[in-house]
N, C-alpha and C positions, 0 to 999 in steps of 0.2 A: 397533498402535503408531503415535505420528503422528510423520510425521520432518520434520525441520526443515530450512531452506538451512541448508550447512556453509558458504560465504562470504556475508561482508557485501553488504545487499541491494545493488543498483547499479543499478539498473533504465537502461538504457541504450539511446537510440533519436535518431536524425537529424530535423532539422526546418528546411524554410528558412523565416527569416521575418525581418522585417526588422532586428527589434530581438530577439536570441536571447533564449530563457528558461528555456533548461535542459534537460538528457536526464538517464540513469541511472535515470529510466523515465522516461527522455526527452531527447530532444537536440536541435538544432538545426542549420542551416547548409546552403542552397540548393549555395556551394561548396564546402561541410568534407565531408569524408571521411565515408562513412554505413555505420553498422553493419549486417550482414547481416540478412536478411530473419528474424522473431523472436528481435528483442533481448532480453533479459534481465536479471533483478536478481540480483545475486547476495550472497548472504547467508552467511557465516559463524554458526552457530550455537553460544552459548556451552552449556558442558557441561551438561548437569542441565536444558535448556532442553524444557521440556514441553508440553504439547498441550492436548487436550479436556481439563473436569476437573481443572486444575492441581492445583486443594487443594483434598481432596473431604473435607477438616474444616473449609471457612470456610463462616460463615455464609450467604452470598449462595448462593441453589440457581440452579443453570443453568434458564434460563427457554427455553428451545429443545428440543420436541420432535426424539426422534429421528429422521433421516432428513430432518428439515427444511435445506435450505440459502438461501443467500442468493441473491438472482438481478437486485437492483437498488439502486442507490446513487445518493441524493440528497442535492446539497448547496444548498440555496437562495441561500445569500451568493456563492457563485460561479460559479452559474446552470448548474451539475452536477445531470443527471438523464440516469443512464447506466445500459447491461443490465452484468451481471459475468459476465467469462468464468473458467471454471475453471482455473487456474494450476496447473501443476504443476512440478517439478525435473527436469533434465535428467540426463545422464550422469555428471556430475562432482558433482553436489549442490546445483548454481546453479540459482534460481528462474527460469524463465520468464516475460518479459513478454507483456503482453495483444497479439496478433493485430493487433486493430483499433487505429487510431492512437486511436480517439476512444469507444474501450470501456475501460472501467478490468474489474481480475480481483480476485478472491481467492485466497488461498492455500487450497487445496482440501481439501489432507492436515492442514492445523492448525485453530484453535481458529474453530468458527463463530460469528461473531457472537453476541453476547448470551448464550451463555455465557462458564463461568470462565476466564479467561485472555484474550493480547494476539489479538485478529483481526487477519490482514491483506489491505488493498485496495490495488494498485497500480494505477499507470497514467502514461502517456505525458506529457512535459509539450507536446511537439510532437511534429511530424511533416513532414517532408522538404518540405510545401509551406506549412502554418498550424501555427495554435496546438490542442493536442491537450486531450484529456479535462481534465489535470489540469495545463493552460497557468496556472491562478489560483489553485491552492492555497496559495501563499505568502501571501493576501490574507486565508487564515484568522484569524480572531483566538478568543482565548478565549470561551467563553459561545457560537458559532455552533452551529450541531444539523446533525446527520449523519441522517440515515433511512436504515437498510438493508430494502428488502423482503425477504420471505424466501417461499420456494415454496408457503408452505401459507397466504399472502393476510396474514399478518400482519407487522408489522415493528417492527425496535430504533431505540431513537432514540436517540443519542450526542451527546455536549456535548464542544466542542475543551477543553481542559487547557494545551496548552502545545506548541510546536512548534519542530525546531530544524534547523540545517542542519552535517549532517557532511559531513567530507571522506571518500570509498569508503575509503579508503585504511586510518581510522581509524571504521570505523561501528560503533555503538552497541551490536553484539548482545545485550548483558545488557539493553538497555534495553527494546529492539523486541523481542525474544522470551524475556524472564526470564517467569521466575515472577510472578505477580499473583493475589492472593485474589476478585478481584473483575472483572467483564465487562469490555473494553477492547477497544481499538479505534485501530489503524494507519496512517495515510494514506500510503505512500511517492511521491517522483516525483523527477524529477533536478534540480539544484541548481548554483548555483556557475555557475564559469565554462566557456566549450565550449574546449576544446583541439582545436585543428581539427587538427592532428598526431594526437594519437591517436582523432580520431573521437567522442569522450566530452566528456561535461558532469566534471568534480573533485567534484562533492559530491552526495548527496541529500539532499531535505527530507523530514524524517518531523514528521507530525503526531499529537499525542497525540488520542484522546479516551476520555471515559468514560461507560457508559450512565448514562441519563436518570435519575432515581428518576418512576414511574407517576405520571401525572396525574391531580389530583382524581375 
């Protein structure tokens, strides 16, 4: 059974840099308040919210041998070509952010890449001295390609959809881990403004995208 974060993701991390860009998986601020070493996203999961296989009646079959995972993440338009570490939930049921300031993760217990249902990849937008893995993701636009490798030398290719910036407070669950008939694909990172009081970025950016249809 795949279990989902029970809070809205938040991905939340410290960064000095000159001109901030956001935490919640990812923060900012040389002198702001920096969250403890393995910050975190944290997700609330809406009910009925599913895994591997979502709808094993829709037409689209899972293109992902089993056993296979993902183990790298390319974005060309934002000059992203990073390893993924495997994310997992903590004590409380809050996602774990990536280790590395400048390694983005997946979520390890949900949906792999390129099969049915939302994947998810997070990662840092900063880091307590620069700009982190996922400092440029706001620069996505529709029509850009995502490449995920995957451990068995082959890989999914993703087209952005549409991308938005919520406040933690009010984050999307039904959107980011509903149900979908069809492959998808997550990009979270922090957003909004850095509240140097509490140490956090106000909002993440989630980015949509959907696999490729195969090329000629």
């Amino acid at each position: 059974m795949i279990r989902f974060p029970r809070v809205a993701l938040a991905l939340s991390i410290t960064v000095a840099v000159a001109a901030v860009i956001g935490t919640a998986v990812v923060v900012s601020a040389a002198s702001a308040p920096r969250d403890p070493p393995g910050p975190r996203l944290s997700a609330t999961a809406a009910p009925g919210a599913a895994g591997r296989l979502q709808d094993p009646t829709a037409s689209v079959a899972p293109t992902v041998a089993a056993g296979v995972v993902p183990v790298r993440v390319t974005i060309p338009a934002i000059g992203v070509d990073s390893g993924l570490e495997d994310l997992a939930l903590d004590e409380q049921g809050a996602l774990l952010a990536p280790r590395d300031w400048d390694s983005a993760g997946w979520y390890s217990s949900g949906v792999v890449p390129g099969d049915i249902g939302p994947a998810v990849i997070a990662g840092h937008v900063d880091s307590p001295t620069a700009p982190a893995v996922f400092a440029r993701l706001s620069s996505l636009v529709d029509g850009d390609g995502i490449t995920v490798g995957m451990s068995d030398g082959s890989s999914q290719t993703f087209t952005v959809t549409g991308k938005i910036e919520s406040p933690k407070a009010a984050f999307p669950t039904s959107a980011v881990y509903g149900n979908v008939p069809t492959s998808q694909l997550r990009l979270i990172t922090c957003g909004g403004v850095f509240n140097r009081a509490s140490g956090h970025y106000v909002d993440n950016l989630i980015v949509y995208a959907s696999l490729s249809p195969p090329g000629p």
